[in-house]
C-alpha positions in Angstrom: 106.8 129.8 70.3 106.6 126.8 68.1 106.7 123.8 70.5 106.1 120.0 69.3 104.7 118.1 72.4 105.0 114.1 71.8 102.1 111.9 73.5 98.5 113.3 73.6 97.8 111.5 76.5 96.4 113.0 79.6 99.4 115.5 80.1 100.3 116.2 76.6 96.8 116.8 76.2 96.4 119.1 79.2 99.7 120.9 78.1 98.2 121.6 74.2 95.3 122.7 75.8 96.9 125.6 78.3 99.8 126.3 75.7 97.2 126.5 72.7 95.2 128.9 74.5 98.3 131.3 74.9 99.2 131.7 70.9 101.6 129.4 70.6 102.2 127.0 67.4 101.7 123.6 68.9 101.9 120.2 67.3 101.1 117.1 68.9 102.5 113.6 67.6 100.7 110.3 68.9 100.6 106.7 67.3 96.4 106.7 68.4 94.6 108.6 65.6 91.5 108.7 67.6 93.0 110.8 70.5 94.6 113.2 67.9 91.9 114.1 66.2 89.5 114.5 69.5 92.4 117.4 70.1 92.2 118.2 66.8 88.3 119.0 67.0 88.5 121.0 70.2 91.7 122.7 69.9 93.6 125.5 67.1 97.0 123.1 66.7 98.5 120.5 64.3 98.6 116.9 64.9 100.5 114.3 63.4 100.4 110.6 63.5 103.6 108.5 64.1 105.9 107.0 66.7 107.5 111.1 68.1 111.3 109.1 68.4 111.5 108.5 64.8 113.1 111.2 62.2 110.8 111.5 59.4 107.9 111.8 62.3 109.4 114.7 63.8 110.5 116.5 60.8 106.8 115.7 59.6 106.2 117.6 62.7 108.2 120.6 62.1 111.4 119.7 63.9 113.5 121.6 61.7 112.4 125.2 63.3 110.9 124.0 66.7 112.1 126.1 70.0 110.9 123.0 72.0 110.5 119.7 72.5 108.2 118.2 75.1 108.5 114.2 74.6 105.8 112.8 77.4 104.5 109.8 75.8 103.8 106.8 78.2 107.6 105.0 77.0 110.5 106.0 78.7 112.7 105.1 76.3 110.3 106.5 73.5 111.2 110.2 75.5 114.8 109.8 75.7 115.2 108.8 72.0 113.0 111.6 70.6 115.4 114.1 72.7 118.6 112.6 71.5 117.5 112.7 67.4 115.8 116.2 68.1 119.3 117.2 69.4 121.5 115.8 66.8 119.4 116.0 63.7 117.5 119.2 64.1 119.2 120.6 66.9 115.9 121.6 68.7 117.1 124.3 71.2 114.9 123.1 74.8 114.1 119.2 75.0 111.8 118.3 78.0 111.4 114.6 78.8 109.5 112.9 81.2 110.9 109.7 82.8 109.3 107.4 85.0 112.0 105.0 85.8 114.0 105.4 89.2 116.9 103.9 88.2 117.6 106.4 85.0 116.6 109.4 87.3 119.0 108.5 89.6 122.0 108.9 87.5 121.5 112.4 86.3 125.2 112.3 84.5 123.1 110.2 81.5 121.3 113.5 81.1 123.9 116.0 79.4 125.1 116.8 75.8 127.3 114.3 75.5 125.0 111.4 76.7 121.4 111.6 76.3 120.3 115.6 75.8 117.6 116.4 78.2 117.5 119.9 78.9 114.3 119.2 81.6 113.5 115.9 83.3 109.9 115.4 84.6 109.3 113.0 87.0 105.6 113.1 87.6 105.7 110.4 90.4 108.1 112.8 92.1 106.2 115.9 91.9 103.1 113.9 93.7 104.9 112.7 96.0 106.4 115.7 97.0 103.1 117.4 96.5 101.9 114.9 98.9 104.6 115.2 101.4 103.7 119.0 101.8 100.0 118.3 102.4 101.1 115.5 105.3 103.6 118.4 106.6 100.3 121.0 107.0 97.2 119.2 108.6 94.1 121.2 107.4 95.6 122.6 103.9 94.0 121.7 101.2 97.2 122.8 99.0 100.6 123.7 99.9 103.0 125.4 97.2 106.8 126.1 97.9 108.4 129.3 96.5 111.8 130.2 96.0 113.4 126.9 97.1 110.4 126.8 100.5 111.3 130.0 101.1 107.6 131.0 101.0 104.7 128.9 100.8 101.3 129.3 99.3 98.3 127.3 101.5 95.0 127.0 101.3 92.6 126.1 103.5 88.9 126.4 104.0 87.6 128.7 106.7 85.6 127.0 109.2 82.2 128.2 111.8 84.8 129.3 114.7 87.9 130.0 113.0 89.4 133.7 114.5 88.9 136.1 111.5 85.7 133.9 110.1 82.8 137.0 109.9 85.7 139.9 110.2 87.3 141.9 107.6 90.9 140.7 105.8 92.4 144.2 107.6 92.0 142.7 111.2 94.5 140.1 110.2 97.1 142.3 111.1 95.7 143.2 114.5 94.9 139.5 115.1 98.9 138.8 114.4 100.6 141.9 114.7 104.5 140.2 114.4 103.4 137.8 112.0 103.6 139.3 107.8 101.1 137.7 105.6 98.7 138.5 102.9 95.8 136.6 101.8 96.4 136.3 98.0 93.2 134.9 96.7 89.5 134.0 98.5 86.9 131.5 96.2 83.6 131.6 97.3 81.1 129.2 95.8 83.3 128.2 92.9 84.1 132.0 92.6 87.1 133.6 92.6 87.3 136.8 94.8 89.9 139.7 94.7 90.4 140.2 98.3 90.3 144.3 99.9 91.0 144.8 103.4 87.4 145.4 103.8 86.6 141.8 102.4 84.5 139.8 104.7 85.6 135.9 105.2 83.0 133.2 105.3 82.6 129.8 106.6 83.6 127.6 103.5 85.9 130.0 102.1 88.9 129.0 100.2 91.4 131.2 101.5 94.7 131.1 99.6 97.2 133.0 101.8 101.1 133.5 101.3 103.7 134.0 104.3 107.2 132.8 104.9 107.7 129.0 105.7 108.1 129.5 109.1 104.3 131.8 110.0 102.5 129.5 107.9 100.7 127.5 111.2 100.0 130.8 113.0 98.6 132.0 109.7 96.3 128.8 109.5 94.6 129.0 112.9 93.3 132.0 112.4 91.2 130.5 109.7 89.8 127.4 111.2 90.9 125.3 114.6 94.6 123.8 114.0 94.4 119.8 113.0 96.7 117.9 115.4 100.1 116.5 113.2 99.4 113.2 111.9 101.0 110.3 113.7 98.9 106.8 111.3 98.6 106.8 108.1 97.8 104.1 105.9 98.7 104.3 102.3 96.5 102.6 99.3 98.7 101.3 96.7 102.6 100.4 97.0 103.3 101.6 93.1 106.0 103.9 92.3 104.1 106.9 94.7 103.1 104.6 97.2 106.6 103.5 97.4 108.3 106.8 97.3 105.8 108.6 100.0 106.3 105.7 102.7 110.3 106.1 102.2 110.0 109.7 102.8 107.5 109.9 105.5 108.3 106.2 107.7 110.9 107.9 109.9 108.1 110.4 111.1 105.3 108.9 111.1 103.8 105.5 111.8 102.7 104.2 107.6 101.2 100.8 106.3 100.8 99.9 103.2 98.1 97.9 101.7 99.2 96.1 98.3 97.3 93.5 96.3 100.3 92.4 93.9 102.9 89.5 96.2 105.4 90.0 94.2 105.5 94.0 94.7 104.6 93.0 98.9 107.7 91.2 99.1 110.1 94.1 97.1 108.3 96.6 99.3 109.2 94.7 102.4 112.6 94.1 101.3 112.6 97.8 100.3 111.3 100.0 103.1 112.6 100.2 106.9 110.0 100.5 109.2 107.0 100.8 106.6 104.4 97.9 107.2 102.9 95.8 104.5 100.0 94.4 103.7 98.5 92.0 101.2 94.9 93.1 100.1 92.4 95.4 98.8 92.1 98.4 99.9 88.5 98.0 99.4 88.0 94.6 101.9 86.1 95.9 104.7 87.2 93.5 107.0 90.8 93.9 106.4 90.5 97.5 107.1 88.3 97.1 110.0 91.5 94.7 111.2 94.2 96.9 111.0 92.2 99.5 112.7 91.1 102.4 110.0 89.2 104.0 112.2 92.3 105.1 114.4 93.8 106.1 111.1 94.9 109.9 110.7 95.3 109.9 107.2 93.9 107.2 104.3 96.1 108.1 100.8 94.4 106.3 97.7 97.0 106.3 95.8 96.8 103.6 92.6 96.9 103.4 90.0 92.5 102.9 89.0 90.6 106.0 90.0 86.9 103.5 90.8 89.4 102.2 93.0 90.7 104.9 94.5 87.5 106.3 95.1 85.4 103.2 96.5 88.5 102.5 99.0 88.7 106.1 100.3 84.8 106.3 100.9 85.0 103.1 102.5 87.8 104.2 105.0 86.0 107.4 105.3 82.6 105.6 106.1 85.2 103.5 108.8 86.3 105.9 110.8 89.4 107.4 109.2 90.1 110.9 109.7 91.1 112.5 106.5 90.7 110.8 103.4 93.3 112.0 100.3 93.0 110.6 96.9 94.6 110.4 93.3 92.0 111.1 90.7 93.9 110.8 86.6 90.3 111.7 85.3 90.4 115.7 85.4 86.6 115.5 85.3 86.4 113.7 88.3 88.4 116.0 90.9 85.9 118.3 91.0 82.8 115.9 91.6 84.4 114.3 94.4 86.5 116.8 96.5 84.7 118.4 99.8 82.4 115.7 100.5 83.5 112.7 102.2 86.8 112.6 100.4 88.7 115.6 101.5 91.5 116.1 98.7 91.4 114.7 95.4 95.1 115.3 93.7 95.5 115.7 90.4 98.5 114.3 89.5 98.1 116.2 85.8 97.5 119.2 87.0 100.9 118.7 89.6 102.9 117.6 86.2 101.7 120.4 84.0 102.7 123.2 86.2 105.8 121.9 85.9 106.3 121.8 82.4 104.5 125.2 81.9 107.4 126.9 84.2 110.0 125.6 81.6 107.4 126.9 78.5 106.7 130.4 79.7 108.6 133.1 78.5 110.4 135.9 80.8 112.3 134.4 83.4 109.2 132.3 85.1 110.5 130.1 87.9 107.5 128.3 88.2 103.9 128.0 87.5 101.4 126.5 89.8 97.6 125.7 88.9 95.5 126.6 92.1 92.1 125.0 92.5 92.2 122.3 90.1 93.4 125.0 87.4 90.9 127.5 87.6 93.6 130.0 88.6 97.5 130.1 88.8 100.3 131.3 91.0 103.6 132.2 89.3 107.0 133.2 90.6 109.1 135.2 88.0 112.4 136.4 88.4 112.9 140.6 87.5 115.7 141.6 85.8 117.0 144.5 84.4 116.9 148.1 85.7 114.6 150.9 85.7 115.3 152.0 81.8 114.9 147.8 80.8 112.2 146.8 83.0 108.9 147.4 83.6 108.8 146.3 87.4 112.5 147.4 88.4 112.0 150.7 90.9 108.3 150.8 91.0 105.9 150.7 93.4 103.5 147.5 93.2 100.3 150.1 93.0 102.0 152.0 90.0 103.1 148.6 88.2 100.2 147.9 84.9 99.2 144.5 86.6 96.7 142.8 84.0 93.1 142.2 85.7 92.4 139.9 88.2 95.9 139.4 89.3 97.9 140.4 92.3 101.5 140.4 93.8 101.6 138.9 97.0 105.0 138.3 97.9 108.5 139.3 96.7 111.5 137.3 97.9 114.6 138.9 98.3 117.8 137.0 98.9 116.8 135.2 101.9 114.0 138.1 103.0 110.3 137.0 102.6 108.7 140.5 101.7 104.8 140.7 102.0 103.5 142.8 99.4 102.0 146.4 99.6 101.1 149.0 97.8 104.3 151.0 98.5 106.6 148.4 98.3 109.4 148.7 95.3 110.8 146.0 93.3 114.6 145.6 93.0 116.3 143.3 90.0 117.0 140.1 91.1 113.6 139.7 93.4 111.7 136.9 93.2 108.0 138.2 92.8 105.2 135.8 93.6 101.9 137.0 91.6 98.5 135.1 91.3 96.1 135.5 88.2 92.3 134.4 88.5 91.7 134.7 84.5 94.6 132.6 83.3 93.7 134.6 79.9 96.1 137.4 81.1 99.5 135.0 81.3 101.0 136.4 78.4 100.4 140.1 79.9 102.6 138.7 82.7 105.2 137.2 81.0 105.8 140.6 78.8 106.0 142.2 82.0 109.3 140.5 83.3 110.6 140.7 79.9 113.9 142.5 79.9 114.1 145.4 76.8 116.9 145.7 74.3 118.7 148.1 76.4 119.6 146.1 79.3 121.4 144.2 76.9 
């Protein structure tokens, strides 16, 4: 697929990276020559220097015979304009846009043919904050991933001394919760990923990343580790566009403050949210925190815009008492340095945008895409289509199905049915099938097979 991404920023940088790796023709277009050719030196693609809205740019690019256009430069406007000349110039057959700004995502009759032609909006504030929501939702998980519309969910959590099934084989799940379907899709032990058998033991520390329908998931997690209680206080970090949207979505459940350092954005947050309280301050001030009593805190969310920040705040509320510490990190490198110790979750709100945008990239009919542990694997939920002549999925068993290495089906969702996957269990056109992959190198192996042949057509 030939695909021009616009902005080599954090995300259009990640997105080269995982689309590069996957044979596709990739061109990146920034105005900073330096970042292009650091992507340049470490990846196979083209890069061009320009402003990505302007026509010679993008024909410079190779507009003329793209199959997509990814505009996520930092300028709305930038995005917008790019899609509109791709459309009507070069007629570029999938535009994808990112676009901050709430008041042009909440008129989504500018997005159309006729007005501005975005095929895919992106709203990466959005996806964390929804990403967030589901974490606040499910004390204890350490990620929580909705299929088919929340049908399903995907958690994770780590298995703790004292947790039911800790020391006993993945088989005894069944006995444990006999009325309760579920299957443990993936297990990472030390920074290793582990194919889980019923005969696989689960250690304290575990990552356990299990599957079940919406409804089983807090059964499911207490037979891993002791159940946290739901979160009543939480104090929120940072009253940007996240910080904002979270404490809208979470004040009529929860008790929230906000802690702000900017007056002017105090007072349209005051004006803004009902029962949400703000505060003046930095995060980091010990003796503000110690004021508005941290240490009875549930939950401290970091969640500006500077990652130092972020970080020195949360280890400070951590230090103070609170009980669960969450943090944005931008800097990919850094998620991994800092989550487990005293901050408990660092989100990656690059990683949340690029699965995203890779569910609108894949080929076959791929719902969505979601990276699991910081990227080191992925769960995906493609649609099969087809019949038994067209397909290779429709009417077979799971265990006679060519899965690539390393990955597994764990759930197939059919209608409004949340089927747990097993050996003997046959796909049907139209299911929703939920597979993980621990060596992302086998993606395109999994896209070919929810391709639908010639005959069906």
């Amino acid at each position: 697929m030939k695909i021009i991404i616009l902005g080599a920023g954090q995300v259009g940088g990640s997105l080269a990276e995982h689309l590069a790796s996957e044979a596709n023709d990739i061109t990146v277009v920034d105005t900073d020559g330096e970042r292009l050719r650091d992507l340049g030196d470490r990846l196979d693609i083209r890069t061009v220097q320009g402003r990505g809205s302007l026509p010679t740019v993008l024909r410079q690019a190779g507009a003329d015979d793209a199959d997509m256009l990814v505009a996520v430069t930092n300028s709305d406007e930038t995005n917008m304009v790019a899609c509109q000349v791709a459309h009507t110039l070069f007629h570029t057959p999938t535009k994808i846009a990112r676009v901050r700004e709430a008041a042009y995502l909440t008129r989504p009759e500018l997005f159309d043919n006729e007005a501005i032609p975005v095929d895919v909006l992106i709203s990466p504030e959005q996806v964390v904050t929804n990403y967030i929501k589901r974490l606040i939702q499910h004390p204890g998980a350490l990620q929580v991933i909705d299929f088919a519309e929340g049908k399903a969910q995907l958690v994770a959590v780590k298995a703790y001394y004292g947790g039911p099934l800790v020391g006993q084989q993945l088989r005894q799940l069944r006995e444990h919760m006999p009325n309760v379907e579920t299957r443990v899709a993936a297990i990472f032990r030390r920074d290793r990923p582990i194919l889980p058998q019923g005969d696989t033991v689960i250690e304290a520390d575990d990552e356990v990343f299990f599957i079940a329908a919406k409804a089983n998931i807090r059964a499911v997690m207490s037979e891993m580790r002791r159940l946290d209680e739901s979160y009543k206080r939480i104090v929120i970090a940072g009253g940007g566009q996240i910080g904002e949207r979270l404490a809208e979505a979470i004040e009529s459940r929860y008790q929230v403050k906000i802690i702000e350092m900017n007056p002017a954005r105090c007072r349209h947050l005051s004006d803004t949210l009902d029962s949400t309280v703000v505060l003046q301050g930095s995060a980091s001030d010990r003796d503000l925190l110690m004021e508005e009593n941290i240490a009875d805190a549930d939950i401290f969310l970091a969640l500006t815009n500077d990652d130092e920040a972020n970080i020195m705040s949360s280890l400070l509320a951590k230090r103070l008492g609170a009980k669960k510490v969450m943090t944005i990190i931008n800097n990919p490198a850094y998620v991994d340095l800092i989550q487990g110790g005293d901050i408990d979750i660092a989100i990656s709100p690059q990683l949340a945008t690029i699965g995203t945008l890779l569910a609108h990239v894949r080929r076959g009919d791929i719902v969505s895409v979601h990276s699991l542990r910081r990227g080191a694997a992925e769960a995906i939920e493609a649609i099969a289509h087809g019949d038994a002549k067209s397909s290779k999925v429709i009417g077979k068993a799971i265990e006679n199905i060519g899965l690539p290495p390393g990955t597994t089906i764990g759930a197939i969702i059919r209608d409004e049915e949340v089927i747990i996957a097993h050996d003997n269990t046959v796909i049907e056109t139209g299911d929703h099938v939920i597979l993980f992959l621990v060596d992302k190198k086998h993606i395109r192996d999994v896209e070919k097979l929810f391709h639908v042949g010639l005959s069906f057509f």
